[in-house]
N, C-alpha and C positions, 0 to 999 in steps of 0.2 A: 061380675065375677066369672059367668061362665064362660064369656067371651076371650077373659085374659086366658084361661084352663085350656080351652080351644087352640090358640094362636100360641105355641110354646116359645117358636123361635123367634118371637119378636120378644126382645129387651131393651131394658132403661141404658141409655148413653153414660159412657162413665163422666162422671165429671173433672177438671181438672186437676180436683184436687188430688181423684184416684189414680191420674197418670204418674210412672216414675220416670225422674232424667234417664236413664238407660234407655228407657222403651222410647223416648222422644229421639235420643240420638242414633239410635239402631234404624227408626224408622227415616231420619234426615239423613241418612247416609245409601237409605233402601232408595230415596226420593230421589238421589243426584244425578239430574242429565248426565246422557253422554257424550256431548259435547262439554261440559265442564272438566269430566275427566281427560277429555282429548286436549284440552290447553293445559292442565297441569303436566303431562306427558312433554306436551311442547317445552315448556319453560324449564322443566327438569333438564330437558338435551341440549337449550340453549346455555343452561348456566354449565353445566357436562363440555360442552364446546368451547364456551369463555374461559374453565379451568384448564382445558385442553392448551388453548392459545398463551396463556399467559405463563404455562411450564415448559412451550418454545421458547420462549418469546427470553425468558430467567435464563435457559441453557444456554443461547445465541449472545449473551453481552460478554464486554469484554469485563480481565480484571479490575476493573478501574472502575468499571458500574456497578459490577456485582460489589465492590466495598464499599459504592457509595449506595448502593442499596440495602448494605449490614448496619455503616451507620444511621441510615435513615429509620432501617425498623429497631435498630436497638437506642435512638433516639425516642421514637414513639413507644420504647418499654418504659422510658423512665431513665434510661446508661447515655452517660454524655461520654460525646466518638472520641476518640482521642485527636490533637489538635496538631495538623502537618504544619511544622515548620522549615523557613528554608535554613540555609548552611548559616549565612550573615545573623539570624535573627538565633539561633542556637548560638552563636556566638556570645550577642550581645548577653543573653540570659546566664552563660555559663560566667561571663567577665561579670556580669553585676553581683553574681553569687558570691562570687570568690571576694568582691570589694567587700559587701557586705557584710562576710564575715570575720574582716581587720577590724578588731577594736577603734575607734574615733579615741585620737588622740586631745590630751587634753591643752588649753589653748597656753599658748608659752606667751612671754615677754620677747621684743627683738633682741634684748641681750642675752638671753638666755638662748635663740637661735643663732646668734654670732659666737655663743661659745660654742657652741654643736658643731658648727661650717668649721672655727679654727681647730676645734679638736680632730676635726675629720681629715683636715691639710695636712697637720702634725703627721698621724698616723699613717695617710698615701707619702711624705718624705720620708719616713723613717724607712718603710718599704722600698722606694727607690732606692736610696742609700743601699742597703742592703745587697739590693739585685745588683748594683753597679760595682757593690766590693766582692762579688761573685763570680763578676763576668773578666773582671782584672785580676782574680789570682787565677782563675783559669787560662786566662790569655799567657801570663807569667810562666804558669807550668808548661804549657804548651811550647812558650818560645825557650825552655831552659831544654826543654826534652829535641827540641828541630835544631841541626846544625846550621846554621846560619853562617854563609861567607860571611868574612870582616869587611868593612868599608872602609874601602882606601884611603888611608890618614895623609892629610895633607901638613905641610910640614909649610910656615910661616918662612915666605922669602925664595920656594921651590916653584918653578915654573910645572905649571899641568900638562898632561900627555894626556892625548885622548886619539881614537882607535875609532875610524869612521870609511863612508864611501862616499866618492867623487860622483857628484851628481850634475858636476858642470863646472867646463873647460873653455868656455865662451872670451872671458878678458883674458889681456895680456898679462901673463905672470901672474894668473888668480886661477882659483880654485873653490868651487863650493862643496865643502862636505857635510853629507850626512851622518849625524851621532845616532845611532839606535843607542835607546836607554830600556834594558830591563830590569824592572821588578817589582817587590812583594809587597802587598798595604800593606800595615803595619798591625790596624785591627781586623781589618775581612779576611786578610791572609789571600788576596787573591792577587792574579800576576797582571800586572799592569806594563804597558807597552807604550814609550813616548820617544819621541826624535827630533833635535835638533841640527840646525844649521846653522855653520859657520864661513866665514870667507879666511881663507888659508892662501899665502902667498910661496907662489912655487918662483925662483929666480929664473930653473932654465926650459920650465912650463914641459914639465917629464909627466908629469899624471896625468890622466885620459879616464873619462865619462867609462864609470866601472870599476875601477881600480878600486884597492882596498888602502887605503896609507893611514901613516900615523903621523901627526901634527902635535906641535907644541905649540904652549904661549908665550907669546913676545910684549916687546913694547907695538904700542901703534904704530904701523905703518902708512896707513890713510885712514879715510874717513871707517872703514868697516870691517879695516883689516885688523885682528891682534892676535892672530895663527900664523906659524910658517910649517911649510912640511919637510918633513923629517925622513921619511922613508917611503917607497912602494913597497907594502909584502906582499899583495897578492894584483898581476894582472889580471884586468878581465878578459875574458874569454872572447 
């Protein structure tokens, strides 16, 4: 007893059970190398550095990466990207839409589609019909309201006169004239231009390549002849 009274500052070890967690972790935190703390330092700059590089790295892409890198990480939230399609395949999608939603007809008899097709016929002639009695009173008013020359009335047993130019003087006591003929369709209304030739017999071979004359019709004279000419009114030049 007198020995413990003597020696003050020697004391009983605490035991475990008197330690508390705080005083254990205070103390493992008093305990840490400084080299342990010099690699956590490390690793802190390195991953400081890697975030560094990888918010280059996100500014430097183009549009095209950066969307495919919005849909990548709004994929891994759980949001499905929305899905590029081309022009043909938009197509296809908008035409099946639109089929889709035409009622499905209910299934007929052949005769029952043979009367559909002939009522369908009926109905495009009725319409023609129509358009064609349309286009003929217009024509009608049309030609009542245009002065129209009369056409030369031919009188049964009268020889024809006809008003042409000398295009060749080549046989003896012949003549080839040209008929200019003008005029008007009848439905287009537009002016049509056509010419014939005839062989015209001159007895004392007076017309000449240019000439303007006028010839009648005769009986045959030869093979190609059934013209004689009747007058020069206009020489050529």
């Amino acid at each position: 007893m007198a020995e413990e009274s003597e020696n003050p500052e020697v004391t009983e070890e605490a035991s475990p059970a008197d330690v508390s967690p705080e005083a254990t972790a205070s103390n493992a935190s008093d305990e840490t190398p400084a080299s342990d703390a010099t690699d956590l330092g490390t690793a802190d700059g390195l991953r400081a550095s890697e975030n560094g590089v990888a918010e280059t790295d996100t500014s430097s892409d183009t549009p095209a990466d950066a969307a495919a890198g919005e849909g990548a990480r709004a994929g891994g939230r759980g949001q499905q990207p929305d899905e590029v399609l081309t022009p043909k395949q938009r197509r296809q999608r908008e035409r099946a839409a639109k089929f889709a939603a035409i009622p499905a007809r209910e299934p007929r008899t052949p005769q029952e589609r043979q009367a559909e097709r002939d009522a369908e016929r009926r109905r495009k002639a009725v319409a023609r019909r129509r358009q064609r009695e349309r286009a003929g009173a217009k024509y009608k008013a049309a030609e009542h309201e245009r002065v129209a020359t009369p056409p030369r009335e031919h009188i049964p047993g009268t020889q024809k006169t006809r008003r042409g130019t000398v295009v060749s003087d080549k046989p003896d006591k012949t003549i080839t004239v040209r008929i200019d003929v003008t005029r008007r369709h009848r439905r287009y209304e537009k002016v049509i231009r056509t010419s014939s030739t005839v062989h015209a017999h001159d007895e004392r071979n007076d017309a000449h390549v240019g000439d303007v004359v006028v010839v009648r019709e005769c009986r045959p004279l030869s093979r190609s002849k059934r013209w004689r000419l009747i007058e020069v009114t206009e020489r050529a030049r």
